[in-house]
BAFIFI-40135 format. One record per residue (C-alpha): residue number from 0; x negated, y, z negated; residue in three letters. Coordinates in nm, 2 decimals, padded with zeros to 4 digits. Example, Ala and Ser with C-alpha at 12.3 -4.5 7.8 and 13.67 -1.06 7.14 Angstrom:
# residues 2
REC   nr       x       y       z  rest
REC    0  -01.23  -00.45  -00.78   ala
REC    1  -01.37  -00.11  -00.71   ser
//
This chain:
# residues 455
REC   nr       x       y       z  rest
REC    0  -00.41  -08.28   02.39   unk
REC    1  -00.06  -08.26   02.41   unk
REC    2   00.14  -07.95   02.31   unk
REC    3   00.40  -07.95   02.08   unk
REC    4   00.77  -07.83   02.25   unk
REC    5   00.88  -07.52   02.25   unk
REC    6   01.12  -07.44   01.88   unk
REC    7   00.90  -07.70   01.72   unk
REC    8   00.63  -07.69   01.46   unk
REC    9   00.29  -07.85   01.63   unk
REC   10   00.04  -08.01   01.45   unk
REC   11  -00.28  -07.86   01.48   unk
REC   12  -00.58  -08.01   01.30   unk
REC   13  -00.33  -07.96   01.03   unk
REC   14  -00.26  -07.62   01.03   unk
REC   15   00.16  -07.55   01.14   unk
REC   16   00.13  -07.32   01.44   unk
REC   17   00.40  -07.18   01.62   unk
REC   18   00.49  -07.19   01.95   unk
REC   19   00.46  -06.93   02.20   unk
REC   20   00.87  -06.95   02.27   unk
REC   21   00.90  -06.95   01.90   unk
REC   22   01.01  -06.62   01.79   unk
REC   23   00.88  -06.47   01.45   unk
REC   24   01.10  -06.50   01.16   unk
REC   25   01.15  -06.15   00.94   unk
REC   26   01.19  -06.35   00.62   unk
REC   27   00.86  -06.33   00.45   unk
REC   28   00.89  -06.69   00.25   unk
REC   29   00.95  -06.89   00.56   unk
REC   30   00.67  -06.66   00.80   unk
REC   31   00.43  -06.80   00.49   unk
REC   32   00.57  -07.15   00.50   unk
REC   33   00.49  -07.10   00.95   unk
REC   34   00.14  -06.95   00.85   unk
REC   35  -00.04  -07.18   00.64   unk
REC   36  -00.20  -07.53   00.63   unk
REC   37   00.06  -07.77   00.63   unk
REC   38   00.08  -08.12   00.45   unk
REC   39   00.09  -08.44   00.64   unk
REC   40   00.39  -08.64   00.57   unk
REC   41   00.28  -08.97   00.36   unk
REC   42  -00.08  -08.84   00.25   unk
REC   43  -00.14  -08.93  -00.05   unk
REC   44  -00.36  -08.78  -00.34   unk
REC   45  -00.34  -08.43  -00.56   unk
REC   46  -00.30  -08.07  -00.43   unk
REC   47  -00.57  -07.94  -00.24   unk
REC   48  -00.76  -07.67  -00.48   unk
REC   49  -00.96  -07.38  -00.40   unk
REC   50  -01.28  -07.47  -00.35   unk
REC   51  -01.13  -07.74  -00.11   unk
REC   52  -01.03  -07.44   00.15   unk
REC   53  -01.27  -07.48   00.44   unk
REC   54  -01.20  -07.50   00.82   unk
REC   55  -01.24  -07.86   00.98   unk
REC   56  -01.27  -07.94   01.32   unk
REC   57  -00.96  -08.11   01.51   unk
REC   58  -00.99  -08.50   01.56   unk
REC   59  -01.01  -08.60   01.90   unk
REC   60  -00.98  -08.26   02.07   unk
REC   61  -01.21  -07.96   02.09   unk
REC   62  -01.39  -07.80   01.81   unk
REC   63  -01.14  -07.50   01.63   unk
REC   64  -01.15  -07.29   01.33   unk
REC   65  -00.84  -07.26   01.16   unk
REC   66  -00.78  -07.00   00.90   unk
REC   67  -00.69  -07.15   00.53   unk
REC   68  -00.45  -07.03   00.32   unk
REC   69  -00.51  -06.85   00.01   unk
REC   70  -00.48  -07.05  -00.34   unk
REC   71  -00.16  -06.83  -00.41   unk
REC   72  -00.03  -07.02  -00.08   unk
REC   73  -00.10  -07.37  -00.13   unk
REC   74   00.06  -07.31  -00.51   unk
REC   75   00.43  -07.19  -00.33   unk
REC   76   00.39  -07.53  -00.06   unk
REC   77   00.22  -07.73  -00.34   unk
REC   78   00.53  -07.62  -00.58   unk
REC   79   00.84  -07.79  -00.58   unk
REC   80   00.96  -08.14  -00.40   unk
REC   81   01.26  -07.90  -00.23   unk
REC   82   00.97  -07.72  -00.02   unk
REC   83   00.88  -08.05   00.14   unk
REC   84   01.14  -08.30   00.02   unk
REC   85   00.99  -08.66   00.10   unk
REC   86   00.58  -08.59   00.06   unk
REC   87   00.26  -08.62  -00.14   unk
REC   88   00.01  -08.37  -00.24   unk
REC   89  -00.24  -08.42  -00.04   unk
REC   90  -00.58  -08.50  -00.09   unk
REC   91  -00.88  -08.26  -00.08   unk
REC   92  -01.00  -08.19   00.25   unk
REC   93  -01.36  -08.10   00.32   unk
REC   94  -01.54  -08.02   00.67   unk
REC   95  -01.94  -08.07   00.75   unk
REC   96  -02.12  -07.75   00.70   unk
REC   97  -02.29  -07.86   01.03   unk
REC   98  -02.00  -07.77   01.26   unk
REC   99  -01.89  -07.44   01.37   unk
REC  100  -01.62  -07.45   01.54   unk
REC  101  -01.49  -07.18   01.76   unk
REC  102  -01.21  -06.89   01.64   unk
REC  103  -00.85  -06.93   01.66   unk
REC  104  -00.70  -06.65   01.84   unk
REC  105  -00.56  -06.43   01.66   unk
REC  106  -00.20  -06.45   01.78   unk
REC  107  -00.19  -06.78   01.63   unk
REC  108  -00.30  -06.69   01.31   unk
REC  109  -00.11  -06.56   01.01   unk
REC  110  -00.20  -06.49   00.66   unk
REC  111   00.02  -06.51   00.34   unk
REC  112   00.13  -06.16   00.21   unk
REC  113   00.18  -06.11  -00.15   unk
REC  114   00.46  -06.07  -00.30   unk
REC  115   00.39  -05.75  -00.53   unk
REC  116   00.07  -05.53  -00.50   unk
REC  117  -00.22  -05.61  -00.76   unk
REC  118  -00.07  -05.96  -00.79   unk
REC  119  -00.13  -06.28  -00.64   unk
REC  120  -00.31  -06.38  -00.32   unk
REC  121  -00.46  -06.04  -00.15   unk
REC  122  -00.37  -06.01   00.23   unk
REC  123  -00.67  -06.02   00.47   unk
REC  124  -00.87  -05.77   00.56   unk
REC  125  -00.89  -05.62   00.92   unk
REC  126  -00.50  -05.74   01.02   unk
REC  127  -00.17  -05.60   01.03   unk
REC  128   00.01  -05.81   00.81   unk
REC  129   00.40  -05.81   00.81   unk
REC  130   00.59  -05.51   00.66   unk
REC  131   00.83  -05.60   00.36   unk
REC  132   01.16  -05.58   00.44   unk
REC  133   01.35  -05.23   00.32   unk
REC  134   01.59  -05.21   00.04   unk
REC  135   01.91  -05.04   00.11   unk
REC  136   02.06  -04.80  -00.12   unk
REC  137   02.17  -04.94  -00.42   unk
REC  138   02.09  -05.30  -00.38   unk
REC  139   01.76  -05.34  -00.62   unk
REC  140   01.53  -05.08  -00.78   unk
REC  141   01.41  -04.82  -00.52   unk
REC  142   01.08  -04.93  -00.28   unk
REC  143   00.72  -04.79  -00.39   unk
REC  144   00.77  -04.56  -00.06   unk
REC  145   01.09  -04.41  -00.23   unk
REC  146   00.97  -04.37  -00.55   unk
REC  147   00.63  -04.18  -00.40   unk
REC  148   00.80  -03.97  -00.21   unk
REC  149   01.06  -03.85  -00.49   unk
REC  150   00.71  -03.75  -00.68   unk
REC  151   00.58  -03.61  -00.39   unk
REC  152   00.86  -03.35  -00.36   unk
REC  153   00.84  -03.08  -00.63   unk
REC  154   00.46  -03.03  -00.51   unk
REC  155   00.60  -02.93  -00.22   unk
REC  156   00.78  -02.72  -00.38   unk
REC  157   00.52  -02.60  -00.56   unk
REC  158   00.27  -02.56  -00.29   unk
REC  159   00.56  -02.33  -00.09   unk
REC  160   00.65  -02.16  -00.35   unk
REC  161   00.25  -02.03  -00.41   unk
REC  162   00.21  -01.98   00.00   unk
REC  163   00.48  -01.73  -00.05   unk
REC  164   00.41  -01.56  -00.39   unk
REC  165   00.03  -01.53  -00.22   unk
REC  166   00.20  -01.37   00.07   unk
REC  167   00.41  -01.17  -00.09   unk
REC  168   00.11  -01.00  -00.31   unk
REC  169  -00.15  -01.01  -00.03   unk
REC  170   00.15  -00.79   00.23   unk
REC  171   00.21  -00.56  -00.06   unk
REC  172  -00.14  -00.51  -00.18   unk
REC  173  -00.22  -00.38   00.18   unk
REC  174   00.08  -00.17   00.22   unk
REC  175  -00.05  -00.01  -00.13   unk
REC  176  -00.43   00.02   00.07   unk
REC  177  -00.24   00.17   00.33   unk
REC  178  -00.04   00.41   00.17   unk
REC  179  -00.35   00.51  -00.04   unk
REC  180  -00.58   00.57   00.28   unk
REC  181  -00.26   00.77   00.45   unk
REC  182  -00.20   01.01   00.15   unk
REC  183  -00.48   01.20   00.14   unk
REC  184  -00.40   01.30   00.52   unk
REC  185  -00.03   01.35   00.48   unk
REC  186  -00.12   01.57   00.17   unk
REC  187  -00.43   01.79   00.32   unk
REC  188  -00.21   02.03   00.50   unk
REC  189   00.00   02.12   00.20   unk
REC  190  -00.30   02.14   00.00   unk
REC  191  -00.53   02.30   00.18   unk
REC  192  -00.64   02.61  -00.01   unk
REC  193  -00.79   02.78   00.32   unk
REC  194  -00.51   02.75   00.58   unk
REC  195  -00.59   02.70   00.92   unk
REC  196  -00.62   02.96   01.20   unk
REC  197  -00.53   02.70   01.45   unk
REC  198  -00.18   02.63   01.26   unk
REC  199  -00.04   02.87   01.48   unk
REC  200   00.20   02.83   01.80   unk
REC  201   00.04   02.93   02.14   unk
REC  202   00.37   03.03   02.24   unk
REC  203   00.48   03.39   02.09   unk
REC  204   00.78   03.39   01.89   unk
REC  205   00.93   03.40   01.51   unk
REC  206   00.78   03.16   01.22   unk
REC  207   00.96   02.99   00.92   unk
REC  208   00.78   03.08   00.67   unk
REC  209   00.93   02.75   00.39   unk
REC  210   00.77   02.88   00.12   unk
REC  211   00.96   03.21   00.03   unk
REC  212   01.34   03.17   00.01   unk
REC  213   01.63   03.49   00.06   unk
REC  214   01.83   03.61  -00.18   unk
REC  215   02.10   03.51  -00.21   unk
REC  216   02.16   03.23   00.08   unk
REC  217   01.78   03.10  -00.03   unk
REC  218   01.71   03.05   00.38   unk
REC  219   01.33   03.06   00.48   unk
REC  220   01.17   03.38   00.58   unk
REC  221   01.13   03.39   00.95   unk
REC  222   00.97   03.66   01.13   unk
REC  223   00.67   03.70   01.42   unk
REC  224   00.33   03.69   01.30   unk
REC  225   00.09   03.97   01.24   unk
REC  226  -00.14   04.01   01.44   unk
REC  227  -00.39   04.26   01.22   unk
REC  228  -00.26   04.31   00.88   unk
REC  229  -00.43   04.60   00.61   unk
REC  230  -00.43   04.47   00.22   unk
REC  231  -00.40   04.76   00.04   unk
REC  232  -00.55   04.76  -00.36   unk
REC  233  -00.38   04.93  -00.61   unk
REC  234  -00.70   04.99  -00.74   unk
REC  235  -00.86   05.35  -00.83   unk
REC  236  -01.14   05.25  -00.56   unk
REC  237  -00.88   05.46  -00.29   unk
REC  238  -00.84   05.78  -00.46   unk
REC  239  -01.01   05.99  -00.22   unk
REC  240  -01.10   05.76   00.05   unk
REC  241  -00.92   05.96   00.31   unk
REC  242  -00.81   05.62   00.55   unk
REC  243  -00.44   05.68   00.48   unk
REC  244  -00.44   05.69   00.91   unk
REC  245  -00.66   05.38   00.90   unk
REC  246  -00.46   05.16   00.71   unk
REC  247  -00.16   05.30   00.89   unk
REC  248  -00.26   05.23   01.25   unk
REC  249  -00.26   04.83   01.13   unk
REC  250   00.03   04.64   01.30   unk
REC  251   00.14   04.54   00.92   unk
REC  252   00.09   04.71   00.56   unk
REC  253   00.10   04.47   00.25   unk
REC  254   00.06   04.67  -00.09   unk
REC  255   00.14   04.52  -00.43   unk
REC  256   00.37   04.63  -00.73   unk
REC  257   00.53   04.95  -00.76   unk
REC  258   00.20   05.12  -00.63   unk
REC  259   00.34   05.42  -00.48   unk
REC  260   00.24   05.65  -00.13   unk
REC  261   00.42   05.96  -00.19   unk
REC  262   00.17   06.20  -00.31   unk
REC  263  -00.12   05.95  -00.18   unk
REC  264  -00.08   05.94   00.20   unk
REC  265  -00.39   06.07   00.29   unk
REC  266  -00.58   05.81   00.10   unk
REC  267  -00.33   05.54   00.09   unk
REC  268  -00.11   05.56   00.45   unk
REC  269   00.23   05.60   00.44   unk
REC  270   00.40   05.25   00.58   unk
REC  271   00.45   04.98   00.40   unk
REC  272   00.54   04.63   00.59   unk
REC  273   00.56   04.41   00.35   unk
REC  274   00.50   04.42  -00.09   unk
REC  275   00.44   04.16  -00.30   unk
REC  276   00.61   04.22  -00.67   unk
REC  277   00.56   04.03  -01.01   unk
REC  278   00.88   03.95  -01.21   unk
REC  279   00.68   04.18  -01.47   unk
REC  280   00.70   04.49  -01.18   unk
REC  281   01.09   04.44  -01.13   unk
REC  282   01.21   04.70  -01.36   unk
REC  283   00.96   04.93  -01.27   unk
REC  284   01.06   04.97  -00.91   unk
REC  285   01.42   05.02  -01.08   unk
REC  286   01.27   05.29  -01.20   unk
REC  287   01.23   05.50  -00.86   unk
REC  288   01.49   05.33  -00.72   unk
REC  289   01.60   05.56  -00.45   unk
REC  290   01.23   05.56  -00.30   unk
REC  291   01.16   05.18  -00.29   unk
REC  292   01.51   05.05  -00.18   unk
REC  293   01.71   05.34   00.01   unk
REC  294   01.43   05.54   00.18   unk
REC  295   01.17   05.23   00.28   unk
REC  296   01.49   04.98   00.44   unk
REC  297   01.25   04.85   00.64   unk
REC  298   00.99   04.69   00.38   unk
REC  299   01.04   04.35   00.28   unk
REC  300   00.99   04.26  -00.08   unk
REC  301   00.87   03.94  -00.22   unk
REC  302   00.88   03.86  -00.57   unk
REC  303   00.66   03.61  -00.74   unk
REC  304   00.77   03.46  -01.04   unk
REC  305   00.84   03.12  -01.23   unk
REC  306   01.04   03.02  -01.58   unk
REC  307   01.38   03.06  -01.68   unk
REC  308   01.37   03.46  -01.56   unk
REC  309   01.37   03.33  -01.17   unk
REC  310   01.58   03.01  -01.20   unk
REC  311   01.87   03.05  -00.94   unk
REC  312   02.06   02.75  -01.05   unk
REC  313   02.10   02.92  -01.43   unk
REC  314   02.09   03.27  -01.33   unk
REC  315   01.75   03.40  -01.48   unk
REC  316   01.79   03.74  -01.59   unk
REC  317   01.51   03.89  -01.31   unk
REC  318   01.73   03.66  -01.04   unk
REC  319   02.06   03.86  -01.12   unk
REC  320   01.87   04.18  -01.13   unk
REC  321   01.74   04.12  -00.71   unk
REC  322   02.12   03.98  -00.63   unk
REC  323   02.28   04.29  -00.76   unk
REC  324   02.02   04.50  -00.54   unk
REC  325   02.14   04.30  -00.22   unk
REC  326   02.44   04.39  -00.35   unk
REC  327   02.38   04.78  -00.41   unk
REC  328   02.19   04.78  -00.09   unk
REC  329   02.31   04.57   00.22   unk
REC  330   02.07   04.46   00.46   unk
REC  331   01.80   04.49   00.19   unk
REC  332   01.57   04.23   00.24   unk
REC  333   01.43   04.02  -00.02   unk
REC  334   01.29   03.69  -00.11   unk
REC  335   01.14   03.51  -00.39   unk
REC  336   00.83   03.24  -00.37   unk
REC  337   01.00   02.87  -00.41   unk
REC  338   00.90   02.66  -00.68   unk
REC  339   00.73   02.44  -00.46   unk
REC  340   00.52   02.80  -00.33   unk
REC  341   00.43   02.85  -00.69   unk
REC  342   00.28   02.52  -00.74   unk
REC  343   00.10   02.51  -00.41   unk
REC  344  -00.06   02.81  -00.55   unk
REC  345  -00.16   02.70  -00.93   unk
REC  346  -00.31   02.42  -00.76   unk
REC  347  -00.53   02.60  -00.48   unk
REC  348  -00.68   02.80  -00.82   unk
REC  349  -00.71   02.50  -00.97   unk
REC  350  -00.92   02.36  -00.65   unk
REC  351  -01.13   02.61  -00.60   unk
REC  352  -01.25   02.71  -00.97   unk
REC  353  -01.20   02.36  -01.10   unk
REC  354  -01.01   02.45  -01.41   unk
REC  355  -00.62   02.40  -01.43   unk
REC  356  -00.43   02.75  -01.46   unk
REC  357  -00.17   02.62  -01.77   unk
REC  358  -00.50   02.44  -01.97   unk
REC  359  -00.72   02.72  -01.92   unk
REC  360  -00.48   03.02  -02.02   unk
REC  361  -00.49   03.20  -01.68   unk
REC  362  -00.23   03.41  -01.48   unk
REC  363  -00.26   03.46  -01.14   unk
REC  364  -00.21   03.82  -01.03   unk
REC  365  -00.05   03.92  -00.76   unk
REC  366  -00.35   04.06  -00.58   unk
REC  367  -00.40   03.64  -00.57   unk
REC  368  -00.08   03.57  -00.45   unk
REC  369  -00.07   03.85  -00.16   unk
REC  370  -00.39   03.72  -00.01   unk
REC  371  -00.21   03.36   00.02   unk
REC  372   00.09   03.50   00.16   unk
REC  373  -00.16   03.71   00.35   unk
REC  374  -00.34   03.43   00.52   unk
REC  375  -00.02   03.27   00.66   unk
REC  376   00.11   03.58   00.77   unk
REC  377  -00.20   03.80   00.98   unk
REC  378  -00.45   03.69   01.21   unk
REC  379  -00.71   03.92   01.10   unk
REC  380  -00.71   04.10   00.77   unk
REC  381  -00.88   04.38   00.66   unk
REC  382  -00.90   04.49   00.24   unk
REC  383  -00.89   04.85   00.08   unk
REC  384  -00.99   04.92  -00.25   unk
REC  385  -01.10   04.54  -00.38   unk
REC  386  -01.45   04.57  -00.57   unk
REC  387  -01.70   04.19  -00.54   unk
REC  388  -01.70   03.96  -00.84   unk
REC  389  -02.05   04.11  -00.89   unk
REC  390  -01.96   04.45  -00.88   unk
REC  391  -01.85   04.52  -01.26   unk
REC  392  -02.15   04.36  -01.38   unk
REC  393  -02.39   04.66  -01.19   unk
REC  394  -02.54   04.91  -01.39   unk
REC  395  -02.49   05.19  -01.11   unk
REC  396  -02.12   05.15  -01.08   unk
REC  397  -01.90   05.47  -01.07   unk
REC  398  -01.59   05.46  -01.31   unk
REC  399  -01.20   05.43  -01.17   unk
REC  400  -00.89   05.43  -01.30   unk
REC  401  -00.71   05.08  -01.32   unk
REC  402  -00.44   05.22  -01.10   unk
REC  403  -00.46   05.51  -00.85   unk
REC  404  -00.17   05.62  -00.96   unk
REC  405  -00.24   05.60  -01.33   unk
REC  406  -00.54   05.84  -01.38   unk
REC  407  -00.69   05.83  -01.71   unk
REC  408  -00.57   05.56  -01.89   unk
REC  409  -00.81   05.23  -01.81   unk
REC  410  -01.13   05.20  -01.64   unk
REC  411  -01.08   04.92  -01.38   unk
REC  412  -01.42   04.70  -01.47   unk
REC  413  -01.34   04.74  -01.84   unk
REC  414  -01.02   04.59  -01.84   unk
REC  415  -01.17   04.32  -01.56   unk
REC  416  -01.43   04.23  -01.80   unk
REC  417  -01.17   04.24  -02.09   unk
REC  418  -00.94   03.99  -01.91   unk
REC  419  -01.20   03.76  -01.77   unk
REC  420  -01.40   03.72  -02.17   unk
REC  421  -01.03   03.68  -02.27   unk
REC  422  -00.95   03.26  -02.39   unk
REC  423  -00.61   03.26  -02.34   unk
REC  424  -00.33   03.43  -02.20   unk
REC  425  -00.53   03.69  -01.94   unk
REC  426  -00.57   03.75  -01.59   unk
REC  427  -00.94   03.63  -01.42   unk
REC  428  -00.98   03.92  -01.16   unk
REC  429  -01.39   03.88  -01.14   unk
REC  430  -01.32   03.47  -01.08   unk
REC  431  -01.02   03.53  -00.84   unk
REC  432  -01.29   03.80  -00.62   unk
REC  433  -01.55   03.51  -00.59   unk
REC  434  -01.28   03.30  -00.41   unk
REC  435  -01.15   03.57  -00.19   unk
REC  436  -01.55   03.60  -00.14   unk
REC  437  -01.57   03.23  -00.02   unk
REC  438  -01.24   03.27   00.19   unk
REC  439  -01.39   03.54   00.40   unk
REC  440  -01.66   03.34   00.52   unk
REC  441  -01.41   03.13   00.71   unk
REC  442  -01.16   03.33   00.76   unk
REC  443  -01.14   03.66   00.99   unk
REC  444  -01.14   03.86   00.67   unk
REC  445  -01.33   04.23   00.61   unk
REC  446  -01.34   04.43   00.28   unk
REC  447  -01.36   04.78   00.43   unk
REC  448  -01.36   04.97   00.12   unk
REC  449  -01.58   04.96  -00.10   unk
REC  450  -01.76   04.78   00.19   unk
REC  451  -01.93   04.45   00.10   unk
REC  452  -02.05   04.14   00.22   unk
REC  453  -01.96   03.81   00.15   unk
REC  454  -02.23   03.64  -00.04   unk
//
């Protein structure tokens, strides 16, 4: 057979197939005119219809398949005269179901595209068809690819914006899980009701003590640790107990209040390291003030205290009593516990009896508040003259004065009993003696007199 020439349409059982130099054309209209079955010039009869589209073999020549148009197609070449100016419709062309002829490759085949998607002819399935030609901006409504991705842009948007808002909660939900797991680590040294007895430097030398402050320039205590320390009752337990030289030969003395050892040595000792005084005691020390500020220079006094009576910042009246005794007495040493002190030590009470100190009516005394200052100061400590939380409630107890220095005026267990029945407003002696109780069993402390074991 004889090829058709290069640039030229050949006739191929009818079908218009281009030539191998013919290059494809972009316009759509004229690759459908290139890609379907053709009509021969001068045929006569009506357009071919639908049911009419079957493959035929080529006259004269080898058997081939050729691939029909779709009715869509033969409608745009059946259409107007202009198409093919000079020819007939064409009449219906049928093949014997007998033959089957052999595939057209498929470089020489091309299928009709449709115009607009859901309309007319449907392209063929399994081929690359030829991609419609893109609008340029502003020429003609936007393309379908356009138009999807405009909608397709706030869910982005969207989606980001939830990636980050789920980041955003997930980070700070685990720095709250971290800060809740770290807390209760960062918080157990400050709230530790039974310090530790490994707190302590290896290395000898002065401690800052944060919790007590100076008056007036409110700087931390510092001093060297004891290294055995004797707690000294002001109870009526020491009248004659004759370990005056016992308590004395301690490397510290800590007594409480105005309780006095003039008159009492021989029972009592005569040093006196360090005393703890209530803001209630104050004026009584003013009292005798020539034999607790100018005779004993070397004690250091702590007061205890909270309220508007110890506020520095206003000038509470018990503050600007201690300034004008620095004042009276230079190189007098005194300090007060710090706000933060008193707290640490409502809450230890609060830990170990399980009742809050405000809610339940209590005041701590200052038996409870030497025995914390106590077990940050001394390595070992040994108690004179504090009775068991059991022993007030035996029937073979002897009876002593409150005070040792008050003889005849209240029986100690009465007014412990009184206190601890009390609702409101009252000391809990018998409840602070059970804790001091627990304390010794892991701490190096020793009740000496009356003697008694931990229970």
């Amino acid at each position: 057979m004889e090829k058709p020439k290069s640039g030229r349409l050949g006739s191929y059982g009818g079908a218009l197939v281009p030539t191998p130099a013919e290059p494809f054309l972009s316009d759509p209209r004229q690759e459908l005119g290139r890609n379907v079955v053709g009509q021969k010039r001068g045929d006569a009869g009506a357009p071919t219809p639908p049911t009419a589209c079957r493959p035929r073999p080529h006259p004269g020549g080898p058997a081939a398949s050729h691939a029909l148009p779709s009715p869509a197609a033969q409608a745009v070449l059946a259409g107007p005269a202009s198409l093919l100016p000079g020819s007939a419709p064409s009449a219906p062309v049928s093949s014997p179901s007998s033959q089957t002829p052999p595939p057209l490759p498929a470089a020489h085949v091309r299928f009709p595209v449709s115009r607009s998607r859901g309309r007319g002819a449907a392209s063929a399935p399994g081929l690359r068809l030829p991609a419609r030609p893109a609008r340029f901006a502003g020429h003609g409504a936007p393309s379908s690819g356009s138009r999807t991705a405009g909608a397709s842009q706030p869910t982005r948007l969207g989606r980001l914006l939830l990636v980050i808002l789920c980041s955003s909660g997930f980070s700070a939900a685990y720095i709250l899980l971290c800060c809740w797991a770290c807390l209760s680590f960062c918080l157990a040294p400050c709230l530790d009701p039974h310090p530790s007895t490994n707190s302590r430097p290896t290395v000898p030398g002065p401690l800052h003590f944060s919790g007590y402050s100076s008056v007036p320039d409110g700087k931390p205590l510092v001093r060297e640790p004891c290294r055995s320390c004797a707690v000294v009752s002001s109870s009526g337990q020491m009248l004659g107990s004759g370990l005056g030289a016992e308590i004395d030969s301690a490397e510290c003395v800590l007594r409480m209040n105005q309780a006095p050892t003039v008159g009492f040595e021989a029972d009592v000792g005569r040093r006196s390291t360090l005393r703890v005084v209530s803001h209630t005691s104050v004026p009584l020390l003013l009292r005798n003030y020539s034999h607790y500020f100018q005779h004993a220079r070397d004690t250091l006094y702590v007061v205890w205290g909270q309220g508007r009576h110890m506020d520095r910042a206003l000038g509470g009246r018990t503050y600007r009593t201690l300034l004008q005794l620095t004042k009276m007495y230079p190189g007098l040493q005194v300090y007060t516990f710090t706000e933060r002190m008193m707290a640490y030590c409502d809450q230890v009470f609060q830990d170990e009896t399980g009742k809050n100190r405000r809610q339940s009516g209590s005041f701590l005394s200052t038996g409870w508040f030497t025995m914390i200052l106590a077990l940050e100061l001394c390595e070992e400590i040994v108690v004179y003259g504090m009775v068991s939380d059991s022993y007030c409630r035996e029937e073979s107890h002897p009876s002593v004065p409150y005070h040792y220095f008050e003889k005849g005026r209240l029986d100690e267990c009465q007014m412990y009993l009184a206190h601890e029945r009390a609702p409101r407003s009252a000391h809990r002696f018998i409840t602070e003696k059970a804790v001091f109780s627990r304390w010794a069993k892991k701490r190096p402390i020793v009740f000496a007199h009356p003697s008694w074991r931990t229970q």
